[in-house]
N, C-alpha and C positions, 0 to 999 in steps of 0.2 A: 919522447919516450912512449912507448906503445904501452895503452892499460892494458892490465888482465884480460879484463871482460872483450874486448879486441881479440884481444890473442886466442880465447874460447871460441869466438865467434865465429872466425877463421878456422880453425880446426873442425867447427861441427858443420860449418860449409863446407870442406874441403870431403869429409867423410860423407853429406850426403850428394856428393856429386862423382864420388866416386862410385858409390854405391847405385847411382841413377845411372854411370854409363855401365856398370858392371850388368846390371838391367838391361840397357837396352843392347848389350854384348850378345846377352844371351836369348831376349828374343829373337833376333838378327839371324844366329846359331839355330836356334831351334823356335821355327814361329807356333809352336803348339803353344799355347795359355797353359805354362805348364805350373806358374802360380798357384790358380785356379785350380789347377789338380791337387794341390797338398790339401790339409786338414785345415791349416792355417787361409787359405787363398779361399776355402766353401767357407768360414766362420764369418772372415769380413765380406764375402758376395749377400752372405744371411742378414748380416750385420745393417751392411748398405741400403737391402732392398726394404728390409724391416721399418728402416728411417726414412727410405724415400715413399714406399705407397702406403696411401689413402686405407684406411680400415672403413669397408662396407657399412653402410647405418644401418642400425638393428643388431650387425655381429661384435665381437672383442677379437682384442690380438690377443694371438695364442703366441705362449715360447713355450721354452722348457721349463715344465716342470707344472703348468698349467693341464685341466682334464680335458679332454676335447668331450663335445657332445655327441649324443648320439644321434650323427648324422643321416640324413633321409637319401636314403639310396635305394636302386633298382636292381633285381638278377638280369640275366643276358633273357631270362623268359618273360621279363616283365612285372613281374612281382615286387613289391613295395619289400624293403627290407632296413635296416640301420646299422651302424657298423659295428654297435657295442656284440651284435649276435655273433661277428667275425673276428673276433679278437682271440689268437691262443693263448693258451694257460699262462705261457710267461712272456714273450716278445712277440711284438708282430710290426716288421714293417710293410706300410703303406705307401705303396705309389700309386702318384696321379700321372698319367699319360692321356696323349690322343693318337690318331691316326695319320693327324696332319704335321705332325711333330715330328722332326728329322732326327734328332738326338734322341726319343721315345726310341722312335724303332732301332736304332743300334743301339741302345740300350737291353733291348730285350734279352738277347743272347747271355746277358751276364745275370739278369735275373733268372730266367730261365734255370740254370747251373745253379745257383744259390737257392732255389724253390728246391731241386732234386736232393742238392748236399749238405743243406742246413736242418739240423733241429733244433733247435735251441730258440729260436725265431719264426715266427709262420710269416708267411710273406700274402699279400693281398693287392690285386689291383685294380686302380677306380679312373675308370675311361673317360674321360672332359669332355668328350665329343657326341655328335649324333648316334643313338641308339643302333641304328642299321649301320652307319657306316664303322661302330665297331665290330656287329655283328658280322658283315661281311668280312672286315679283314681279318678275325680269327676265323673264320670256313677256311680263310686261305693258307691262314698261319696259328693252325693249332697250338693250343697254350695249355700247361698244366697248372699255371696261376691260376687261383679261382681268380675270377671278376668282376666286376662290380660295374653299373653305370652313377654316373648323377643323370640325374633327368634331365630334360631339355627345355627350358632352360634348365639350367644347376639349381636342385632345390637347396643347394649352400653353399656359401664361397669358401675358395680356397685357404682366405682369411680363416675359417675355424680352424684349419685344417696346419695356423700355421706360416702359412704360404700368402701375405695379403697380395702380394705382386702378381701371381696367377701365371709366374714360370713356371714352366716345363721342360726337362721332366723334375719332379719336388719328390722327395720319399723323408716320410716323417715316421720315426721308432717309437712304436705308443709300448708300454707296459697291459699288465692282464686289466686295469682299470682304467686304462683309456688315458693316463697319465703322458706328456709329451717328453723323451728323454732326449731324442736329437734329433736334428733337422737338416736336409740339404737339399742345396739346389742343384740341378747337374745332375749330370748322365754318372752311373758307375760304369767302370770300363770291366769290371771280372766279380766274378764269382767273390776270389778273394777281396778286391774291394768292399764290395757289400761286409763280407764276413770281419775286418779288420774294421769297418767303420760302427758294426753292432756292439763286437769286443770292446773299441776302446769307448765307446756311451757306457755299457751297463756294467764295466769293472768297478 
């Protein structure tokens, strides 16, 4: 006679194998990481990286609900600046990009759009790369994001910021106090992304 506990065991094997080929059905279908696209698929990539990288000596991990400090940053002119000076009255997200970053650059398009249609949130963004070679690629590709450098090296890691793994692109939703409310890893594909990912942090 079969025990219970058998008979459970079976079942909860049976469900996740079903659910593992239903997975791999549909990457198969559609190889986009389309996981990775929900809310739920950026929370455990957060989750993951959070648990696997190394927090820099000297810094803390930041999550939510954590202050960030006021970070040591540069203008496009060269000028020493921090970010508590760029913070708006109520939201502001913050991306990190570079130049060498493939998902940065098609990313931008949808920032771009949410900098022009959003109020409610100021958008800001802080270049990881060489000072000239961001300088040169906005000559080439005018941006109405304001932008920010880290110096060369980065006078801070991405760990404050949040981000200890140092992927790209990362955009973290600070509050008027520098307050951490959400975080992600990955490219926004729209306008409305961005906008739908602000809405459902700060309701």
């Amino acid at each position: 006679m079969t025990s219970p506990w058998r008979t459970y065991l079976k079942i909860v094997l049976a469900a996740f194998a079903g659910a593992l080929i239903a997975l791999l059905a549909a990457v198969l279908v559609d190889p986009k990481p389309w996981l990775l696209e929900s809310t739920l698929g950026h929370k455990w990539l957060q989750a993951f990286l959070d648990w696997r990288a190394p927090v820099a000596p000297g810094t803390r991990r930041v999550r939510e609900g954590d202050t960030v400090q006021s970070l040591a940053l540069t203008t496009l002119e060269g000028q020493s600046t921090g970010l508590r000076a760029h913070l708006g009255p109520d939201y502001t997200v913050v991306n990190l990009w570079a130049t060498w970053c493939g998902p940065c650059l098609k990313e931008m398009p949808a920032l771009e759009a949410f900098a022009r249609q959003q109020r409610n949130a100021k958008l800001i963004a802080i270049g990881m790369d060489e000072p000239d070679a961001v300088a040169q690629f906005l000559s080439r590709n005018p941006s109405k994001i304001p932008q920010l450098l880290a110096a060369a090296p980065p006078a801070f890691s991405p760990g404050e910021l949040g981000n200890p793994a140092g992927v790209l692109p990362y955009s973290v939703l600070l509050d008027a106090k520098g307050t951490v409310i959400a975080r992600r890893t990955g490219l926004f594909h729209s306008a409305d992304d961005i906008r739908t990912w602000v809405a459902t942090a700060t309701r």
